[in-house]
N, C-alpha and C positions, 0 to 999 in steps of 0.2 A: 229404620226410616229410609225409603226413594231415593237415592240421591242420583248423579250422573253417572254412565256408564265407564267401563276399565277403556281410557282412550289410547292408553300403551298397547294393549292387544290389537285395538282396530289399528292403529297406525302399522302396528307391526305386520299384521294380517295383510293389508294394501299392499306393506312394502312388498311379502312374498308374491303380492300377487301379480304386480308390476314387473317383478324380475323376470315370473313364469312368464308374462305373457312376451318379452323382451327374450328369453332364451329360447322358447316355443318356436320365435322367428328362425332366430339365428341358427336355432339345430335342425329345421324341419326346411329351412327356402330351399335348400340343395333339389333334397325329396320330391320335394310339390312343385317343384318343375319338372322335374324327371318323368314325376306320375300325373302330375296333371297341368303341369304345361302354364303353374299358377304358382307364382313361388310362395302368396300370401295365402294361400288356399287352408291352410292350419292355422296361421294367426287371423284369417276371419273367424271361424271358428273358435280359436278359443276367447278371442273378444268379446264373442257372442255369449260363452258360456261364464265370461266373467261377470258380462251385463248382466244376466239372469240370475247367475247366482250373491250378486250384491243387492239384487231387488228382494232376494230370498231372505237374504242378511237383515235385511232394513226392516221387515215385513214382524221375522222371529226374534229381532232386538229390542219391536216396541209390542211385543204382546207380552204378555204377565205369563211367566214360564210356568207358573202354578198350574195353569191352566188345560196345559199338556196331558196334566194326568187321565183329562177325557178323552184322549186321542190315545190312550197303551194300547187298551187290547183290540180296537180296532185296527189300529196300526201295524199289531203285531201276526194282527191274521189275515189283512190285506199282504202281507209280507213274507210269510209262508206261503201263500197262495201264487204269486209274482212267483217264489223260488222253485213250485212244483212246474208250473207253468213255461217256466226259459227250460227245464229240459227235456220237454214234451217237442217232438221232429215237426217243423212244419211253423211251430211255435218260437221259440227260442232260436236266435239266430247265431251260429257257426264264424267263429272267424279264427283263425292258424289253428283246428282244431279245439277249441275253447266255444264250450255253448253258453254264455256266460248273459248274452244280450236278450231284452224284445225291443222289438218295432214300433212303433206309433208313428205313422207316415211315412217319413222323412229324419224322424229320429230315434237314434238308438238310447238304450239305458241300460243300465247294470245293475238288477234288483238286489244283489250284494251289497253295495252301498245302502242302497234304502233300509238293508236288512239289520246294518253295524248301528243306524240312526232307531229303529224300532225295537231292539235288542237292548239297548241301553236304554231307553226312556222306560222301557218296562224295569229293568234292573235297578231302576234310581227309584222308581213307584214301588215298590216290591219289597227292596230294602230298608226302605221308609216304614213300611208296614210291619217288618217282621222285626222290627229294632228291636234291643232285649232278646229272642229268639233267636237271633244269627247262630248261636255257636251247636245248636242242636242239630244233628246231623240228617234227619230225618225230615225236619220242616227248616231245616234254615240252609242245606246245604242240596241236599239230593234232588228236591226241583228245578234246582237253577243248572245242575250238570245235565236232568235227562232234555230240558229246552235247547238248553245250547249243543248238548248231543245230536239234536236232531236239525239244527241250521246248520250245523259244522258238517252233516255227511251231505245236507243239501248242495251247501257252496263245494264238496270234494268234488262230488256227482259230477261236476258243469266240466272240465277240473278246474280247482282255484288253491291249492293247499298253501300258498301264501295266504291271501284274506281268509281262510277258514283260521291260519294260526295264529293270525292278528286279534281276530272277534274274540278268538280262547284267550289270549291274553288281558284282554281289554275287561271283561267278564270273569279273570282270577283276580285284576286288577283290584274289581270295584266289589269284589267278593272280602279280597284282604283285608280293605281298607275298611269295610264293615264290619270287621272281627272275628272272619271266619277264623275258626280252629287251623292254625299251620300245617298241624299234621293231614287235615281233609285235602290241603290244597297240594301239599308234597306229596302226598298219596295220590292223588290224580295226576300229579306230572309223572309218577314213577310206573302208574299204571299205560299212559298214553304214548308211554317210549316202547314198548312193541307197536304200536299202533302203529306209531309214525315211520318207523321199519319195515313193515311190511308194505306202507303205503307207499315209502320209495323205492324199496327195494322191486315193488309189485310191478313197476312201472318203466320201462326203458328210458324213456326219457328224464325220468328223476335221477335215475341211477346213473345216466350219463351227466346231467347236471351236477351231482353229488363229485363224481369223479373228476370234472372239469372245476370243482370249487378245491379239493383234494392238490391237484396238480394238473391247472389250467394246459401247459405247455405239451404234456401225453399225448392231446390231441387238437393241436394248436390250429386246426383247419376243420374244427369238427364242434365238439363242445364246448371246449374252450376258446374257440374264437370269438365272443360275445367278450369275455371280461377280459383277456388277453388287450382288444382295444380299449376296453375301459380304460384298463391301466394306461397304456399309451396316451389317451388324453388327457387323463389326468398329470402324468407324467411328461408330458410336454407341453403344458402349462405354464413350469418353473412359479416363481412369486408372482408374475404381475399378467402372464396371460396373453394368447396371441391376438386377442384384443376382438369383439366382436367380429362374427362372419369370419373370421378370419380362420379358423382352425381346420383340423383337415380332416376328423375324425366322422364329421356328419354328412361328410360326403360321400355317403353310401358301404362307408367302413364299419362304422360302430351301426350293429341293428337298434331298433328303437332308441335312437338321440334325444327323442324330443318328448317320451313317455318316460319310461321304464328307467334309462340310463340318461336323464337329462342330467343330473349333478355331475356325470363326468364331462359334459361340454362343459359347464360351468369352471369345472378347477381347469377345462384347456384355456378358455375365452378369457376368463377373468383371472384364472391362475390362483395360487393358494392362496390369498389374501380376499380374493372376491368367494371362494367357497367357506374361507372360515367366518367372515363376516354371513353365507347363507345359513349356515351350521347355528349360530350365534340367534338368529333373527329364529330360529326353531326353538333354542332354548328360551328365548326369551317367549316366545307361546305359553311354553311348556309350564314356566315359571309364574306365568298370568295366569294363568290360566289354573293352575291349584291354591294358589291364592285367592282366588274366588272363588275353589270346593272349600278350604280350611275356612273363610271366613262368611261361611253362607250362614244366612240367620234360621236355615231350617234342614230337616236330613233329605228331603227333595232335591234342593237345589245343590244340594253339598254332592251327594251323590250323582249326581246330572253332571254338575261340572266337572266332577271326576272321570267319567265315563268320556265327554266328549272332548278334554283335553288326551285322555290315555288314547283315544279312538285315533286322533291326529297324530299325536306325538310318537306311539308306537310304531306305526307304518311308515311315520318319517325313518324314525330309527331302524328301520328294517330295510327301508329302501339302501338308507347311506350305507349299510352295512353291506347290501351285496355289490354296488356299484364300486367299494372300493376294497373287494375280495374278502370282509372279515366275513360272509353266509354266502350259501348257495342262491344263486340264480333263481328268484320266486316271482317275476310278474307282477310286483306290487307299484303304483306308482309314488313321484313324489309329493305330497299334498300340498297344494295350491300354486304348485310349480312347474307338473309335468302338465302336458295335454292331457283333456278327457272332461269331458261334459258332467257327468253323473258324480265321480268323485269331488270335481270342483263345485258343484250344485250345492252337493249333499254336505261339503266342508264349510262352504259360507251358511248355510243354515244352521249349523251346532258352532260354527262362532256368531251367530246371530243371538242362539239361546244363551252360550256364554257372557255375552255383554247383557245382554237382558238379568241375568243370575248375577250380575257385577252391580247391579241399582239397587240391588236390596241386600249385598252383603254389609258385616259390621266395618265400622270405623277402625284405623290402624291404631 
């Protein structure tokens, strides 16, 4: 039966979104005066992109999530098409080396995101279908690796080997969870560790990343100077935080403050107590949000919610993880917290679907 949507996840969803748009400020005014002479020049921005992506939220919270299953495969080949598309020269837009973007006027997008949103909606369609058949290697396991095989070399292409090894997880995820066979999925993790070796080893930059994760200090003006500051702002936080605006790390020391490495403003500004309450407000997503795959009244939506809580929750856990030195340096930002249009779009929209998936689960 209908009933009212999970109002713990919206509430909680706001709060991260509230804080992003509040740290956005404070890690980026330095910046946007320096570069453009505007210190709100980012938190227009992301206001704007929080605007839009609440209207996104409102939009995929009152439509009947059932419904989506008409939108897979068009979605998912609109989707491919976007990804061949950004790395075609002239097409796909270039920024610190990363062709990651296109254009539409005046704004940029990241068809990666869209890709993480059309990947799962077909995985939750898909796996509905082949229920019973999951554990046959042939029809329940070997289509869903050569698909995802071929979005994972697209998003490498741009380079992106963070979000290519987010999507892989999010998609063993909801592979597991559907019963695949252990050994298919240890066997692809055992097979993909040369992979992932030659793809950093292939690479100067990864390998200097790799090395600056090893032993940041080797080259403490070169690779490692990225998390070297992390540390520092994290680390000169103490419990209570130098208190908004007030830290010294965003002021052209720490690269991306207000992206990439915003949680380490966070533990400077607000110090440990305001980061483990951010840490806290992610688990509690995390925690809604499988609550609502475990208690969905069908394998559509159980699967859906799965996908789009692992889609959030993983890249949060990947983000925290590099910013405070446990993974190498990957580019991933933090969801609903860092700047960036297309991931905060694409994030209120699969919590839109989530609370949608929350009206028709069973009663506790």
């Amino acid at each position: 039966m209908k009933k009212s949507f999970d109002k713990i996840l919206m509430a909680d969803v706001l709060f991260l979104c509230v804080v992003g748009i509040v740290m956005v400020y404070s890690a980026s005014a330095y910046m946007a005066m320096d570069l453009y002479q505007d210190e709100h020049f980012f938190l227009k921005r992301e206001v704007l992109f929080a605007l839009v992506g609440l209207g996104g939220m409102l939009v995929t919270a009152n439509i009947n999530y059932v419904h989506l299953r008409y939108l897979v495969y068009p979605l998912l080949a609109v989707c491919l098409v976007l990804m061949i598309l950004v790395l075609i020269p002239g097409i796909g837009v270039k920024v610190g080396g990363a062709q990651r973007w296109l254009q539409i006027g005046g704004v940029k997008f990241q068809p990666s995101e869209m890709t993480k949103m059309g990947l799962i909606l077909y995985m939750a369609h898909s796996l509905k279908r082949k229920e019973g058949k999951i554990k046959d290697f042939a029809y329940g396991f070997t289509p869903y690796v050569m698909i995802l095989g071929v979005f994972f070399m697209l998003i490498l292409l741009q380079p992106d080997l963070g979000t290519a090894v987010s999507l892989a997880a999010v998609v063993m995820l909801m592979l597991f969870m559907a019963g695949t066979r252990l050994r298919y999925l240890l066997s692809l993790v055992l097979l993909s560790i040369p992979l992932l070796y030659v793809l950093i080893m292939g690479e100067a930059y990864r390998r200097r990343r790799l090395s600056a994760f090893l032993d940041p200090w080797k080259d403490a003006a070169g690779a490692g100077f990225q998390i070297i500051q992390s540390f520092l702002a994290i680390g000169s936080g103490g419990l209570t935080g130098t208190g908004l605006a007030q830290g010294h790390q965003e002021r052209l020391f720490l690269p991306e403050p207000h992206t990439d490495f915003i949680f380490a403003i966070i533990g400077e500004e607000l110090g440990f107590f305001g980061a483990v309450v951010v840490v806290i407000a992610f688990a509690i997503l995390f925690y809604r949000g499988m609550l609502i795959s475990l208690r969905s009244v069908e394998p559509f939506g159980r699967y859906l919610a799965l996908g789009l809580t692992g889609m959030v929750s993983i890249q949060a856990l990947l983000n925290l993880g590099v910013v405070v030195g446990l993974l190498p340096t990957k580019g991933l930002t933090l969801p609903l917290v860092s700047y960036g249009g297309s991931s905060l779009l694409m994030t209120f929209i699969g919590v839109g679907i989530l609370l949608n998936i929350s009206k028709w689960t069973r009663a506790t």
